[in-house]
N, CA, C and O atoms as CSV, one atom per row, in Angstrom:
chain,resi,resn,atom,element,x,y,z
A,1,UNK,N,N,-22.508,4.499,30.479
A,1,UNK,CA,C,-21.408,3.642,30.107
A,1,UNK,C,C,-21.187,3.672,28.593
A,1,UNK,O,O,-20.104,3.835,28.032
A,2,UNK,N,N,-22.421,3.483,27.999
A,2,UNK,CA,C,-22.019,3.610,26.130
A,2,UNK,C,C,-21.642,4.847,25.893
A,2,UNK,O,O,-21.010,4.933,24.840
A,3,UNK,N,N,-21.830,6.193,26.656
A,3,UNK,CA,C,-21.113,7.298,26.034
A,3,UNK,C,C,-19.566,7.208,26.485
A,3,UNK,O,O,-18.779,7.528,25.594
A,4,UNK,N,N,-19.234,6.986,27.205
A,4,UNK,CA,C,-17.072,6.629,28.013
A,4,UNK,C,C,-17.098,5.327,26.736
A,4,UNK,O,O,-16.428,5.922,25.891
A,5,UNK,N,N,-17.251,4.713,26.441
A,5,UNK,CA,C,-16.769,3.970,25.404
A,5,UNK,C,C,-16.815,4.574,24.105
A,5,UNK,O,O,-15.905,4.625,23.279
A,6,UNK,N,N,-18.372,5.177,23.992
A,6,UNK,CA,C,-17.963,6.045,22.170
A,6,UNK,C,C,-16.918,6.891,22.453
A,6,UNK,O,O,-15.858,6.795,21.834
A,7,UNK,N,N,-17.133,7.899,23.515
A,7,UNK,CA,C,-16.154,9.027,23.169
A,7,UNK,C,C,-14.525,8.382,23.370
A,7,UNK,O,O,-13.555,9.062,23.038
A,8,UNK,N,N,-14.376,7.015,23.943
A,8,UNK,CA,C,-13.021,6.358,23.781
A,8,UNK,C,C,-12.339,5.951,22.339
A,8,UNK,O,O,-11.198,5.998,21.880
A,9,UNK,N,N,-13.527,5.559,21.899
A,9,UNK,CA,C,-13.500,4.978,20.482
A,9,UNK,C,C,-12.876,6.224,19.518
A,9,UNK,O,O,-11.850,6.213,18.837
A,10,UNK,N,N,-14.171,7.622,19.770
A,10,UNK,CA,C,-13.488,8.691,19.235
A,10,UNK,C,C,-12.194,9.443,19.267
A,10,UNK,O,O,-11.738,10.224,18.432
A,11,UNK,N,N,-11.727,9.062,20.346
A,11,UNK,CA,C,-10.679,9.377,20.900
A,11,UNK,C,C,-9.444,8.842,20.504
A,11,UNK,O,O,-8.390,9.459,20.354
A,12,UNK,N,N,-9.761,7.071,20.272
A,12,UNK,CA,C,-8.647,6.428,19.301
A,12,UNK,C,C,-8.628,6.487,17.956
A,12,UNK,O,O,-7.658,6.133,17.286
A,13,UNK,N,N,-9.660,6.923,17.504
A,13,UNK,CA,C,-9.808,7.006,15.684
A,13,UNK,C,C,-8.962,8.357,15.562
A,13,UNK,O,O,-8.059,8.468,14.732
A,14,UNK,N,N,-9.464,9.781,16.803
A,14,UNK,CA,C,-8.859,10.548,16.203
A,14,UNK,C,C,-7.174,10.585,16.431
A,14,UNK,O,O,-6.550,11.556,16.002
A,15,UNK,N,N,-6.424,9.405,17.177
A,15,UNK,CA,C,-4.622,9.701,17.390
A,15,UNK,C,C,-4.384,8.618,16.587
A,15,UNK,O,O,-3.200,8.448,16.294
A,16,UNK,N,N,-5.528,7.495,15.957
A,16,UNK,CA,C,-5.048,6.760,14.727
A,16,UNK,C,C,-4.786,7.762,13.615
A,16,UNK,O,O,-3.767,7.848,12.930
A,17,UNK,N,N,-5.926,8.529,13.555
A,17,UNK,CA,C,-5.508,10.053,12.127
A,17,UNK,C,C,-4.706,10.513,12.250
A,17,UNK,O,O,-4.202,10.742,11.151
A,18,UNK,N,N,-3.840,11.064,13.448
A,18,UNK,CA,C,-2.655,11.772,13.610
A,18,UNK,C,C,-1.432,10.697,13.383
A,18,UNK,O,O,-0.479,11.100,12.717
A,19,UNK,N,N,-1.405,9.601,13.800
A,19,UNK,CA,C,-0.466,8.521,13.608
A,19,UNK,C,C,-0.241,7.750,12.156
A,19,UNK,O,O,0.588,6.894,11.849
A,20,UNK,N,N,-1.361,8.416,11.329
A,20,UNK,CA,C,-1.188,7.593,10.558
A,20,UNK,C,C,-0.628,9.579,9.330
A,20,UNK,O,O,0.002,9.549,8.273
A,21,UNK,N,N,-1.049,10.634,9.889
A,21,UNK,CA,C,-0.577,11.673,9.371
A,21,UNK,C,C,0.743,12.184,9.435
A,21,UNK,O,O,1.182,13.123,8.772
A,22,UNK,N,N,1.344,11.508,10.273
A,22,UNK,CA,C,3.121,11.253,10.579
A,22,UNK,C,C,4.099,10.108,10.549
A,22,UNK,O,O,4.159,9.074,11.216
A,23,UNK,N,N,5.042,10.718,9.332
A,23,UNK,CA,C,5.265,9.780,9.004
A,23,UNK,C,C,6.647,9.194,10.028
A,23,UNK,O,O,6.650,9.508,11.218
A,24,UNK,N,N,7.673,8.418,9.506
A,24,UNK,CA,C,8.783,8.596,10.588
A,24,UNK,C,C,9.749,8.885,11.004
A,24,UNK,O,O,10.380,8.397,11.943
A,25,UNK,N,N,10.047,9.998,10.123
A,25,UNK,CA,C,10.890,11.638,10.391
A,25,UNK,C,C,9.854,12.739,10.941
A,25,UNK,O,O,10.113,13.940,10.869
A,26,UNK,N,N,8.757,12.282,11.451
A,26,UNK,CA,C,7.992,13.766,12.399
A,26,UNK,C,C,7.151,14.434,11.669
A,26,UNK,O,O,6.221,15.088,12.141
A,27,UNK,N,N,7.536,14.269,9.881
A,27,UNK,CA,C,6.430,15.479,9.265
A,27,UNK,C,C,5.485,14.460,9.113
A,27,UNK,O,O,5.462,13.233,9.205
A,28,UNK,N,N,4.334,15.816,8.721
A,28,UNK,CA,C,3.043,15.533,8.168
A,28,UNK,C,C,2.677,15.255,6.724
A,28,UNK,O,O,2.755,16.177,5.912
A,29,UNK,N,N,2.199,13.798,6.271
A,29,UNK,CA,C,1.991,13.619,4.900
A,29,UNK,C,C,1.576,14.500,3.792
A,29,UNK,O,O,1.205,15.422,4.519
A,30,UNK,N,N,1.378,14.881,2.753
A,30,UNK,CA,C,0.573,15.792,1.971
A,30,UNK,C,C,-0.191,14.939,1.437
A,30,UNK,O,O,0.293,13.807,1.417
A,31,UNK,N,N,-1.628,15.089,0.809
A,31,UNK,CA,C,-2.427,14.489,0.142
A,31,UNK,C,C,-1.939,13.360,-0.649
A,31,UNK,O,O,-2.254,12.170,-0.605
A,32,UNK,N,N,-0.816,14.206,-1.634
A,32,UNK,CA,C,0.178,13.162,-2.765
A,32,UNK,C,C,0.858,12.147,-1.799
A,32,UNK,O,O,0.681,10.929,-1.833
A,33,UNK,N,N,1.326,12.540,-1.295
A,33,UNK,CA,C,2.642,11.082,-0.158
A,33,UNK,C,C,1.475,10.575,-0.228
A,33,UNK,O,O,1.140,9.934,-1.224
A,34,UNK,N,N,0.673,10.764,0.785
A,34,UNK,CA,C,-0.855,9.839,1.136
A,34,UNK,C,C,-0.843,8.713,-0.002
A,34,UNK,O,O,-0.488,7.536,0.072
A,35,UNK,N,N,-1.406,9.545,-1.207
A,35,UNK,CA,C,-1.704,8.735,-1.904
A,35,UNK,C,C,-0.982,8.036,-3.065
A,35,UNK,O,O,-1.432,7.533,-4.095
A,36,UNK,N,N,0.172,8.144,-2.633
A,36,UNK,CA,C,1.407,7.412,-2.976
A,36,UNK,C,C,1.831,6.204,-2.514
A,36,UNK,O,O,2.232,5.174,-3.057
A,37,UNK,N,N,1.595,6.670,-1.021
A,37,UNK,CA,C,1.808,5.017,-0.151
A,37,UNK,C,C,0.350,4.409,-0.260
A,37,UNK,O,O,0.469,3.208,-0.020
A,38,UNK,N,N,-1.053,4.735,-0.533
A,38,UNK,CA,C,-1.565,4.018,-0.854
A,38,UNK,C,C,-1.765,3.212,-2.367
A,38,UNK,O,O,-2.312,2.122,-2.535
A,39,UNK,N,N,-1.321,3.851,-3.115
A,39,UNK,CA,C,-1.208,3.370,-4.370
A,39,UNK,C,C,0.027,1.813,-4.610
A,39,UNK,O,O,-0.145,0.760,-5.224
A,40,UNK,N,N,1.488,2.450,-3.633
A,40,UNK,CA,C,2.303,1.447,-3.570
A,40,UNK,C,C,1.741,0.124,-2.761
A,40,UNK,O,O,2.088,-1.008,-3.099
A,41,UNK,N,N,0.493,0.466,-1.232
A,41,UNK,CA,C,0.008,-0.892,-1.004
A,41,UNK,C,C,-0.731,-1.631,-2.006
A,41,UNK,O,O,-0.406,-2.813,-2.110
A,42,UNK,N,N,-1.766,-1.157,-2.865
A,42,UNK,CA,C,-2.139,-1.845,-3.526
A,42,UNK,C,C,-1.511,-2.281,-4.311
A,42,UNK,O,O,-2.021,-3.257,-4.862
A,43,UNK,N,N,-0.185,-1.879,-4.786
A,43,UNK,CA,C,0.283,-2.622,-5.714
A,43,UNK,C,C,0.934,-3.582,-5.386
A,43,UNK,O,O,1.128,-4.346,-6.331
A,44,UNK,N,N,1.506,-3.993,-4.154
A,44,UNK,CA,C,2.182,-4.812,-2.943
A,44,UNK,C,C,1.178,-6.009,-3.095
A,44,UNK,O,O,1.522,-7.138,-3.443
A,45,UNK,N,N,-0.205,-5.598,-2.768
A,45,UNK,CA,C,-1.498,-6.774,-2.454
A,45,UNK,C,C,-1.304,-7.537,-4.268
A,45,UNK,O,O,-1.019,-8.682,-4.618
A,46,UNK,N,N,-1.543,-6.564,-4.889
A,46,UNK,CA,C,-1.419,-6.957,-6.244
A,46,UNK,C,C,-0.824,-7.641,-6.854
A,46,UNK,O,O,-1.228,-8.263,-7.837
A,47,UNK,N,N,0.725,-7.666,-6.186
A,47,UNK,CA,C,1.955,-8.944,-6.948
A,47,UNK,C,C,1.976,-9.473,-6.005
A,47,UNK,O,O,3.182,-9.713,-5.942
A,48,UNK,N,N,1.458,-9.986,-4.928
A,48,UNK,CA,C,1.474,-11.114,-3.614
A,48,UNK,C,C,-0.247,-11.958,-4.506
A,48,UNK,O,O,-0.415,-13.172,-4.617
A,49,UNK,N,N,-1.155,-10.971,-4.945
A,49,UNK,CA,C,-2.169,-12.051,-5.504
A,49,UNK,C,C,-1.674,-12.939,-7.001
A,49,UNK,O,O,-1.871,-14.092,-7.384
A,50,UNK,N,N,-0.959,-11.776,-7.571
A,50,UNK,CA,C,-0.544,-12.351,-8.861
A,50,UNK,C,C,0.540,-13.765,-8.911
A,50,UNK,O,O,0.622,-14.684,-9.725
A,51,UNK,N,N,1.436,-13.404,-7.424
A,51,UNK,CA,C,2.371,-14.767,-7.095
A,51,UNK,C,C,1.622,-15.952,-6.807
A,51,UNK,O,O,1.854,-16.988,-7.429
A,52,UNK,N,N,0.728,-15.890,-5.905
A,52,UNK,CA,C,-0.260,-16.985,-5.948
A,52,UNK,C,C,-0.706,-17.597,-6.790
A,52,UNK,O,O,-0.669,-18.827,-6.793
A,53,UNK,N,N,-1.251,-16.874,-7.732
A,53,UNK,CA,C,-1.440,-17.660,-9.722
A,53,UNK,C,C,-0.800,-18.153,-10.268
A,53,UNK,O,O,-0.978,-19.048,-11.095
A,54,UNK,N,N,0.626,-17.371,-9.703
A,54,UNK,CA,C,1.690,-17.487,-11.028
A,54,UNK,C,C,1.935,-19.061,-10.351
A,54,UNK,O,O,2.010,-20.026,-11.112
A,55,UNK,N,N,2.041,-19.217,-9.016
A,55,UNK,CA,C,2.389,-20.691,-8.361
A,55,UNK,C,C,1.317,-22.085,-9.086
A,55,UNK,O,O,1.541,-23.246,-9.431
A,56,UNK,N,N,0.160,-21.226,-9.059
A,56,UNK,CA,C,-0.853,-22.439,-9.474
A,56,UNK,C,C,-1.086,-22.887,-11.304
A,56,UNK,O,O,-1.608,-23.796,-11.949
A,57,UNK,N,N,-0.349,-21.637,-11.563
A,57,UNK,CA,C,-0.796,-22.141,-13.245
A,57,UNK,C,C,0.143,-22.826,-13.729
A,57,UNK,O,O,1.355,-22.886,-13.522
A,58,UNK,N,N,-0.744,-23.463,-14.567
A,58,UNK,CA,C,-0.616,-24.853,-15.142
A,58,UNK,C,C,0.136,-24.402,-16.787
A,58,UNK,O,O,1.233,-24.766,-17.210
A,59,UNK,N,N,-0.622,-23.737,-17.294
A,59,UNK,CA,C,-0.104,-23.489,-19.005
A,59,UNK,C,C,1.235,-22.414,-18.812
A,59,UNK,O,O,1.411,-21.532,-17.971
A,60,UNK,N,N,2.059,-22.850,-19.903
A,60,UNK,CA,C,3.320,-22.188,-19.729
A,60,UNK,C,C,2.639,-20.395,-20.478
A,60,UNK,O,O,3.023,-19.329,-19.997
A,61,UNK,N,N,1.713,-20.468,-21.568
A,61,UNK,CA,C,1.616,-19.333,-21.608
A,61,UNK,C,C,0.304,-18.733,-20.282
A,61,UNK,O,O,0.022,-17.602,-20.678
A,62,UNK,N,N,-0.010,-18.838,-19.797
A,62,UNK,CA,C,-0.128,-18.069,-18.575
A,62,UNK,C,C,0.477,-18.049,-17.593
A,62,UNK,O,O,-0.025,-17.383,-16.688
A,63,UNK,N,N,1.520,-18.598,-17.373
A,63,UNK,CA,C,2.707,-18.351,-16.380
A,63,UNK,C,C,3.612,-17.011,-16.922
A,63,UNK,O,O,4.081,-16.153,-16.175
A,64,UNK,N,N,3.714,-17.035,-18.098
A,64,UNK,CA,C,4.586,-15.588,-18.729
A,64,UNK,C,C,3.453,-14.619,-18.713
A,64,UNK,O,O,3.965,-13.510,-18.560
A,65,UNK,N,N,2.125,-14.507,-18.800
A,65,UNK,CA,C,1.338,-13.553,-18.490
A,65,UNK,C,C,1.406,-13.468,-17.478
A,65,UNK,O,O,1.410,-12.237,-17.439
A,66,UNK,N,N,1.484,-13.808,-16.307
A,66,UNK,CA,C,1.757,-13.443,-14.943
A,66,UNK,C,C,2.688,-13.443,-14.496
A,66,UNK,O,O,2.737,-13.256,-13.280
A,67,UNK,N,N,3.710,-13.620,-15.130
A,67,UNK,CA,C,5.292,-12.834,-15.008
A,67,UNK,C,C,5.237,-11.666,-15.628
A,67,UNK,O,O,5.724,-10.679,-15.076
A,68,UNK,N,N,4.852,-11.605,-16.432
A,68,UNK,CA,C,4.976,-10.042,-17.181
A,68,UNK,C,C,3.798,-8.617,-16.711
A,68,UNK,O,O,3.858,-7.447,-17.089
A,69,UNK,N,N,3.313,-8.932,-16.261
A,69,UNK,CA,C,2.466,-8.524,-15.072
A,69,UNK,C,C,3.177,-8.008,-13.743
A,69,UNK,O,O,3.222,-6.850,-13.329
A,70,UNK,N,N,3.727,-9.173,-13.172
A,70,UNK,CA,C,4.676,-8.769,-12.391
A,70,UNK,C,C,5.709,-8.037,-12.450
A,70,UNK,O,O,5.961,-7.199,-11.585
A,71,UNK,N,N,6.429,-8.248,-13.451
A,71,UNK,CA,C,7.427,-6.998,-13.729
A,71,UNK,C,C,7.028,-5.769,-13.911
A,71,UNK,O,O,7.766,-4.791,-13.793
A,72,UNK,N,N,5.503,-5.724,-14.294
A,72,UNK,CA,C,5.090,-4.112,-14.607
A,72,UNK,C,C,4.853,-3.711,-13.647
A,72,UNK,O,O,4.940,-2.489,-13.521
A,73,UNK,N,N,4.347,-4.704,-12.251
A,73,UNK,CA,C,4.240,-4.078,-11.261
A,73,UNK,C,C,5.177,-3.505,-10.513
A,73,UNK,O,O,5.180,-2.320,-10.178
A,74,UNK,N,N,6.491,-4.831,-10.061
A,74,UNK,CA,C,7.719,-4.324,-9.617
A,74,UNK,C,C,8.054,-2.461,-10.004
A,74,UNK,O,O,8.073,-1.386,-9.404
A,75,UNK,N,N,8.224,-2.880,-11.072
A,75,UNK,CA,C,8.566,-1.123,-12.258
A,75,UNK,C,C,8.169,-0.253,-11.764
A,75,UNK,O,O,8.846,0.741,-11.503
A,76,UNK,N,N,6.420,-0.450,-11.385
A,76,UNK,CA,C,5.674,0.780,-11.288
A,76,UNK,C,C,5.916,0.778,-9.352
A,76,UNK,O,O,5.874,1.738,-8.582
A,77,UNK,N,N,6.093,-0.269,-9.145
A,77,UNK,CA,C,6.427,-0.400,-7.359
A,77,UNK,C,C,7.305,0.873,-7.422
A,77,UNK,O,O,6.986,2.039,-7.191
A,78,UNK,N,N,8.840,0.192,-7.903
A,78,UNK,CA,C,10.118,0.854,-7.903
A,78,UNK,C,C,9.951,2.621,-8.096
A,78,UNK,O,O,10.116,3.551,-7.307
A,79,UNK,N,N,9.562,2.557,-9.475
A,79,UNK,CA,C,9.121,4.122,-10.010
A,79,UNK,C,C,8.276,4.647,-8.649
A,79,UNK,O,O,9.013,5.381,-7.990
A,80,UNK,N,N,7.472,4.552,-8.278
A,80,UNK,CA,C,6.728,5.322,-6.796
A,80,UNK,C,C,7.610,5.816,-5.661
A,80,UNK,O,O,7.561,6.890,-5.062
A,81,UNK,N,N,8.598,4.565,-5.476
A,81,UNK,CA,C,9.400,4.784,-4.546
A,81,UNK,C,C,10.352,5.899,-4.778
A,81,UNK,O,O,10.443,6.994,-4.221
A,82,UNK,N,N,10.966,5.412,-5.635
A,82,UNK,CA,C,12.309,6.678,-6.579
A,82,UNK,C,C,11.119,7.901,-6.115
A,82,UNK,O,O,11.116,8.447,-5.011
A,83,UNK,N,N,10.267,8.143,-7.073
A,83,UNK,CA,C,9.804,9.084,-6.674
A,83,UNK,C,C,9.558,10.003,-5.524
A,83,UNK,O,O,9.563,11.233,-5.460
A,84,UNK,N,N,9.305,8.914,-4.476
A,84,UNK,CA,C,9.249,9.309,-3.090
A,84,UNK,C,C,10.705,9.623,-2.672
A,84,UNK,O,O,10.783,10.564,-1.882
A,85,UNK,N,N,11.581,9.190,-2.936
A,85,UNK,CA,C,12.999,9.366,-2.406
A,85,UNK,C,C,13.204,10.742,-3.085
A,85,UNK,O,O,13.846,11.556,-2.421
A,86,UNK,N,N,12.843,11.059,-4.077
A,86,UNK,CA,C,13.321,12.261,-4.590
A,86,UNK,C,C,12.571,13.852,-4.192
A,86,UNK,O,O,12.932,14.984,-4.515
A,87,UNK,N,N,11.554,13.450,-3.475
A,87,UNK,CA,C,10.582,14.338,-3.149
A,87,UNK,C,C,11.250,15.133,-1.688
A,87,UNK,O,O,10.608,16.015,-1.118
């Protein structure tokens, strides 16, 4: 019984790799896309943590440090994307 469950397990990790190697026009990522859309999630997690601060702080000058933060992120969001559109 534990081997029909590993080799199930193996079985879904390996059409998660293929599912996650296509994107949703049919092709296959290259290393760079890859690590393009991972670079754009972290930067996603990054201004969703920084909004959270920016909600809780108290001093007006750390509220403009975490606005200005945010805009560099947006920027560098935006810039990835363009990029990707142009590729």
């Amino acid at each position: 019984m534990a081997r029909g469950w590993e080799s199930k397990s193996v079985e879904d990790q390996m059409e998660e790799a293929r599912r996650s190697q296509v994107e949703a026009g049919g092709r296959i990522q290259s290393p760079e896309e890859k690590e393009r859309e991972r670079r754009i999630e972290s930067l996603r997690l990054e201004r969703s943590r920084l909004t959270e601060q920016l909600d809780r702080a108290r001093s007006a000058a750390h509220q403009r440090m975490i606005q200005q933060s945010l805009e560099a992120i947006e920027a560098e969001i935006a810039a990835l994307i363009e990029g990707n559109l142009k590729a």
